[in-house]
C-alpha positions in Angstrom: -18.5 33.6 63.0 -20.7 33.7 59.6 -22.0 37.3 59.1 -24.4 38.4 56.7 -25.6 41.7 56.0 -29.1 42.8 54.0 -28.5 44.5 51.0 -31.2 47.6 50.4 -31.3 50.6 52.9 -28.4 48.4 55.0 -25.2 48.2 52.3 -27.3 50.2 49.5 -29.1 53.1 49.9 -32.6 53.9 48.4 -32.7 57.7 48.4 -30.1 60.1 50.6 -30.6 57.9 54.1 -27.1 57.3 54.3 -23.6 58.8 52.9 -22.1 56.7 50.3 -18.6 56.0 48.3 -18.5 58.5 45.2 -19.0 56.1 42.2 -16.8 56.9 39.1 -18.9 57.6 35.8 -17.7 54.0 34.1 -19.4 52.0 37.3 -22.4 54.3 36.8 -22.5 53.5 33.4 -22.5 50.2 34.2 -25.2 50.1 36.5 -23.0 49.5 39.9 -24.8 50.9 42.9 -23.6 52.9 45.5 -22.7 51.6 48.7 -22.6 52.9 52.0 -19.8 54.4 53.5 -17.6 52.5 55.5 -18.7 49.5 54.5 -15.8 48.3 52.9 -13.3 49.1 55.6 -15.5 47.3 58.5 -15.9 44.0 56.5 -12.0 44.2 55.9 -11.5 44.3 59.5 -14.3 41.2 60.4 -12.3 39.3 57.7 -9.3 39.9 59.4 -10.4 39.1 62.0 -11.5 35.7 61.1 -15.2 36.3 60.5 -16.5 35.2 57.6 -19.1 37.6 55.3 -22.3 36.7 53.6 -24.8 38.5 52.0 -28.7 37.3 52.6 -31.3 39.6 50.7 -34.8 39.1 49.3 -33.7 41.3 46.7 -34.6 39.8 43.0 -30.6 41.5 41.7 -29.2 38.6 39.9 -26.1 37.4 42.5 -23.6 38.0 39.6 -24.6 41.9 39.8 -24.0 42.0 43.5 -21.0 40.7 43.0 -19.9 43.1 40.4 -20.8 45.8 42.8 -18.8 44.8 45.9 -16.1 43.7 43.4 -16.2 47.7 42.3 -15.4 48.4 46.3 -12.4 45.5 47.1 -14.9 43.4 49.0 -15.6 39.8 48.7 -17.9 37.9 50.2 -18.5 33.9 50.9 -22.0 33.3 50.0 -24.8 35.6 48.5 -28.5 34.4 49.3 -31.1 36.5 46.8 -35.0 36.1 46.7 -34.6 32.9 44.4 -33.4 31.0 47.4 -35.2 32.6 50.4 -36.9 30.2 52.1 -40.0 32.3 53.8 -41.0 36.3 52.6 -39.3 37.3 55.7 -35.4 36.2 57.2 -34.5 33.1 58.7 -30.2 33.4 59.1 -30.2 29.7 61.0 -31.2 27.9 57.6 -28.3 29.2 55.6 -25.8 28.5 59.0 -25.5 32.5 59.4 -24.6 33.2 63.6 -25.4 36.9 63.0 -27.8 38.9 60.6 -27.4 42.5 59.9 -30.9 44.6 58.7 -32.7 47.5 58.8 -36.0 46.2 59.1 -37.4 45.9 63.0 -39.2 43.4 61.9 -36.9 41.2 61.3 -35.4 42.0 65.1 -38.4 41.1 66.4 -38.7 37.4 64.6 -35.0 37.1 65.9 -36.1 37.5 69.1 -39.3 34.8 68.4 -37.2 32.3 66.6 -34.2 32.6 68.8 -31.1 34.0 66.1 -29.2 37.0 66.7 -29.4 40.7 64.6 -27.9 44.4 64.4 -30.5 46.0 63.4 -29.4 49.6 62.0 
C-alpha cells in the first residue's frame, strides 16, 4: 500500500500539540525540526510490513530539507510531494497514486469522503 503522511501539526509540530524526539544541539544548529514521537518506530513497522511511505505536504520546505530531517531520525521515504508540485490548494492523494493519506486537517477528511480516497485524520 502507498502511504503518505502531511508534514506540519501531523509529523512536525507547530507549538507544544504533540510530544516530540529530543533533538541534539548540532541538528538544531542545523535547522532540523522536531518530529513527533513515535513516528519513526510506526513507519519502520509499515515498511516492514511491505507498505511503502510517502510524504505529500503543501509545505513550501525545499524536499532536500525534509529529507535531511527524516534522515536525522533513520527514516526514509519513497517520494516527497511539496507545494511546488501540488496540484489544487487543498489534497488530492489519487493523483500522486497514494491508497491512503494521513492529516490533521478535517477538511481534508471531508473531500476524501467527496472525491472517494481514503484518510487518518489525527
Amino acid at each position: 500500500m502507498n502511504i503518505s503522511s502531511d508534514l506540519d501539526r501531523t509529523l512536525i509540530p507547530n507549538g507544544k500539540e504533540f510530544n516530540t524526539y529530543q533533538n541534539s544541539i548540532i541538528a538544531s544548529l542545523f535547522g532540523l525540526e522536531e518530529l513527533r514521537k513515535g513516528t519513526k518506530e510506526l513507519i519502520k513497522d509499515l515498511q516492514n510490513q511491505g507498505h511503502t511511505i510517502h510524504i505529500y505536504t503543501t509545505s513550501f520546505r525545499s524536499k532536500f530539507r525534509i529529507r535531511t530531517t527524516l534522515k536525522y531520525y533513520g527514516i526514509k521515504v519513497n517520494r516527497i510531494i511539496n507545494q511546488t508540485e501540488t496540484i489544487h490548494a487543498s489534497k488530492y492523494p489519487p493523483v500522486f497514486n497514494f491508497d491512503i493519506h494521513n492529516d490533521d486537517l478535517k477538511g481534508i477528511g471531508i473531500e476524501g469522503d467527496k472525491l472517494n480516497f481514503k484518510t487518518i485524520i489525527c
